[in-house]
N, C-alpha and C positions, 0 to 999 in steps of 0.2 A: 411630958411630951405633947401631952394635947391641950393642954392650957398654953403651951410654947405656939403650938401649930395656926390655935385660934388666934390666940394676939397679934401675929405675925401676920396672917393673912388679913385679918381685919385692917390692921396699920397699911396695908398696901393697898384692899381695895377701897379705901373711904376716901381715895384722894377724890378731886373735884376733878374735872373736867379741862378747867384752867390750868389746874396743876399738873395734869400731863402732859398739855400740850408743854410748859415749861419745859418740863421732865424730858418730852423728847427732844426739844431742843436744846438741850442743855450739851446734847452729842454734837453740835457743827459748832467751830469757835472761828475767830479770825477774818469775816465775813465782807464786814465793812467796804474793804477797797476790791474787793472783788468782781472782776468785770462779772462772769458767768458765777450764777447762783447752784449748790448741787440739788439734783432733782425732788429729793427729800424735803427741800423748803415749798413746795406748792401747798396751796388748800387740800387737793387729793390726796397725796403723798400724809401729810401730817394728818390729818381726820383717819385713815388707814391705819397708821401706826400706832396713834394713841385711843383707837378706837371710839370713836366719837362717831355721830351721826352728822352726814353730810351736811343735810339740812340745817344744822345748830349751827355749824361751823362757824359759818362767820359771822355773828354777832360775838361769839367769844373773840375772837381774831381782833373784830372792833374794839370790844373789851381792854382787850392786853393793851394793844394800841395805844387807846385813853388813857391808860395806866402807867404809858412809858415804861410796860413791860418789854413789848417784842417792837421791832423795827418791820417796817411792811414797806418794799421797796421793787418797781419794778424794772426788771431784768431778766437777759438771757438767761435760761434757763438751762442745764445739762441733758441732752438728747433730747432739745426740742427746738422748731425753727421759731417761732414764735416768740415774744419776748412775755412776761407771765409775771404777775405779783409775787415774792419771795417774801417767806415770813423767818426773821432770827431774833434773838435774843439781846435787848437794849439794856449796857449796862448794870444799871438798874436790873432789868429780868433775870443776867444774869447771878447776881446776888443771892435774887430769893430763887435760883434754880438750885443753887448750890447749897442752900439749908436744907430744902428737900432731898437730895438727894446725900444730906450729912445726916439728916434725920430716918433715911430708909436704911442707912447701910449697912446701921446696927441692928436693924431687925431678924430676929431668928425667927424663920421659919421650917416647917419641915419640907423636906424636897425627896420624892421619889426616885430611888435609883435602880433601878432594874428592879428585882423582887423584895430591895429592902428600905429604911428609910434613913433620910441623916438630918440633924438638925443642924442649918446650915447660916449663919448670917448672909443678908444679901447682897452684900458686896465680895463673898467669898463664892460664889455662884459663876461666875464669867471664868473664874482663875480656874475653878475645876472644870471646865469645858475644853474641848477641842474646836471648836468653833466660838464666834463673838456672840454675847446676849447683853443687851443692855439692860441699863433699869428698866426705862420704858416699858420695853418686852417684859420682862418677869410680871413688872405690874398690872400689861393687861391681861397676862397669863393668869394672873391671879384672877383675877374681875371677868375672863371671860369663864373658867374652868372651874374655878374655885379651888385650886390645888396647884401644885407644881411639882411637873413628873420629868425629868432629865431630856429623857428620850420627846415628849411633846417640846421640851426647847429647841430641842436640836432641830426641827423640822421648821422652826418660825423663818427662817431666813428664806428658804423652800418657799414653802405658802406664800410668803410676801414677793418675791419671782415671780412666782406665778401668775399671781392676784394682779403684779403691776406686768405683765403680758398679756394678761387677758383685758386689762385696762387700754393698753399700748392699742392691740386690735382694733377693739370698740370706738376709741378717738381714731381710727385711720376709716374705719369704716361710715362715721359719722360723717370726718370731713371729707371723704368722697360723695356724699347724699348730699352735703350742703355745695358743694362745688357745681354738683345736676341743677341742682336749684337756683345759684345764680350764674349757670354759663349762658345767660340772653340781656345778664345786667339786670334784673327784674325778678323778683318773687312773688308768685301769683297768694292771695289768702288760703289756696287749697294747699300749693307747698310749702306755705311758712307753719300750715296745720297736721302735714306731717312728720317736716322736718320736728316739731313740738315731740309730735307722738315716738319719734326715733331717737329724741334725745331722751326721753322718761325712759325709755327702755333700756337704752343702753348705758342708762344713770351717767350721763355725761352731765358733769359741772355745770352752770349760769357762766361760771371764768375762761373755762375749757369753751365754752362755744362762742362767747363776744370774741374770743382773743382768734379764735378759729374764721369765727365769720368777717372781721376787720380785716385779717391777712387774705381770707380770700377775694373780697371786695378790692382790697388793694393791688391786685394781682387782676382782678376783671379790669378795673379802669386802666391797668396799664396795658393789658392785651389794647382790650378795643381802643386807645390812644396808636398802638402799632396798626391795629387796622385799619383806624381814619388816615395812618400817614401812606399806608399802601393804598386804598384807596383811593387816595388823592393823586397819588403819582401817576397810578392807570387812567385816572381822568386828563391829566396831562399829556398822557402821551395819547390817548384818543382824541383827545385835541388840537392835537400835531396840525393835521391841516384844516381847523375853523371847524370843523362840524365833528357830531354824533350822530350815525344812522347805521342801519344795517346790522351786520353781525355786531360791531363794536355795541350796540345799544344792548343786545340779549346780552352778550358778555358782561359788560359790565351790572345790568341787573342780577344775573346769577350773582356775582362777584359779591354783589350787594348784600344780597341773600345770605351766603355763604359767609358776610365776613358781620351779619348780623349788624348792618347800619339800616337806620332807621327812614322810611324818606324825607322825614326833614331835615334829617343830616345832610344826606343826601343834596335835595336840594341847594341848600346853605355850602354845601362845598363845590356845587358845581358852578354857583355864581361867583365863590370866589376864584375858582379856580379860570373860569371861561373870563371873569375880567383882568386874572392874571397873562393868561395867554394868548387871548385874543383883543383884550382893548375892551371898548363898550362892552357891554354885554348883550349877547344876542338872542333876542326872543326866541327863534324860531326853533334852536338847536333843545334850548331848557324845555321848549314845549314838544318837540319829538323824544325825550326824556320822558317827559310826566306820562308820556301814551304808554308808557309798559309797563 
């Protein structure tokens, strides 16, 4: 039993790094024409499941890559607005997933079952559950515990819930702090140095935050694009009859303010707009402009 017990776990924890990440991708097949990726192909997602350190992550991912192991392919992703690199299994990959995973299945190990034990091969493991376990799962159950107890399987799907809700959070919380950061179009060196310190914290991705900060970027320049065109309308219609003076001047500098145009925006639209609607352009009215 305990010669069974040791070979058994050994054979499961001495996979490589590589070999897990296969191992857990060995569970999505069919991928290829897939508009939407399932959320489980991200960098976080797979580094989580086959428990690997974030950091290593992707050089291995590069790795497989070169190897015309795994396909890296970006797209929409499952419960995310963003579109994100998706990592599956190329041909190839899948071959040598499926040696490994012909090569564990025969392994006996012993497995905890309430107060007693059973020696169990690992592919007879998922059949005696009321719930799903993959390989993957067993094998970082192995590697993280050194054992494998019924009842700690049964909770892995739990924990991993959790784990990716408490992750969900931490990204909505982030890209709220990067959203503060560029709602002026502009990131000062003080906010790009804490937006830094809130990503370390909240161990948000390098992927997770390019892919975060591009969408919000894109989403600033198309506001402020809605706000040079209103904007410019109000200048027209303050143009109505040749001038700008009086309240129309405060108004529209609030305006200005408020819609976060810059003044040489500014500027540059009132010329084009005063020689849209008035003809020449007239000095006097741009120069009662520049006075406030």
């Amino acid at each position: 039993m305990s010669l069974a017990q040791s070979v058994g776990i050994e054979e499961l924890t001495c996979l490589t790094s590589k070999e897990r990440i296969l191992l857990y991708l060995s569970d999505f097949v069919r991928l290829d024409d897939r508009y939407e990726l399932p959320s489980g192909l991200t960098q976080e997602s797979i580094a989580s499941s086959s428990r690997i350190q974030r950091k290593h992550l992707p050089q291995y991912l590069k790795d497989l890559v070169d190897d015309d192991l795994i396909v890296q392919r970006k797209a929409h992703i499952q419960g995310m607005k963003q579109r994100m690199n998706g990592y599956y299994l190329s041909p190839s990959g899948t071959a040598k997933a499926a040696a490994i995973r012909n090569r564990l299945a025969g392994v006996a190990v012993q497995v905890v079952i309430n107060d007693s034990t059973k020696i169990m091969r690992v592919d007879e493991i998922d059949d005696a559950t009321s719930f799903h376990i993959t390989f993957c799962d067993i094998v970082c159950e192995a590697i993280q515990v050194g054992r494998l107890d019924m009842s700690s399987l049964g909770r892995i799907e739990t924990r991993k819930r959790s784990k990716m809700e408490s992750s969900d959070r931490a990204t909505q919380t982030y890209k709220r702090a990067l959203k503060t950061a560029w709602r002026d179009g502009n990131v000062t060196a003080t906010e790009r140095f804490l937006i830094e310190e809130l990503r370390t914290h909240l161990k948000i991705s390098n992927e997770i935050h390019k892919e975060l900060e591009k969408e919000i970027i894109k989403k600033v320049a198309q506001d402020h694009m809605e706000f040079i065109r209103i904007y410019r309308t109000i200048i027209e219609i303050g143009l109505g009859d040749g001038t700008l003076e009086g309240p129309e001047v405060e108004i529209l500098e609030a305006l200005r303010k408020m819609l976060r145009i810059s003044m040489l925006e500014h500027e540059e639209l009132l010329r084009e707009t005063e020689a849209s609607v008035c003809g020449p352009r007239n000095a006097t009215t741009l120069e009662v402009v520049r006075e406030r």
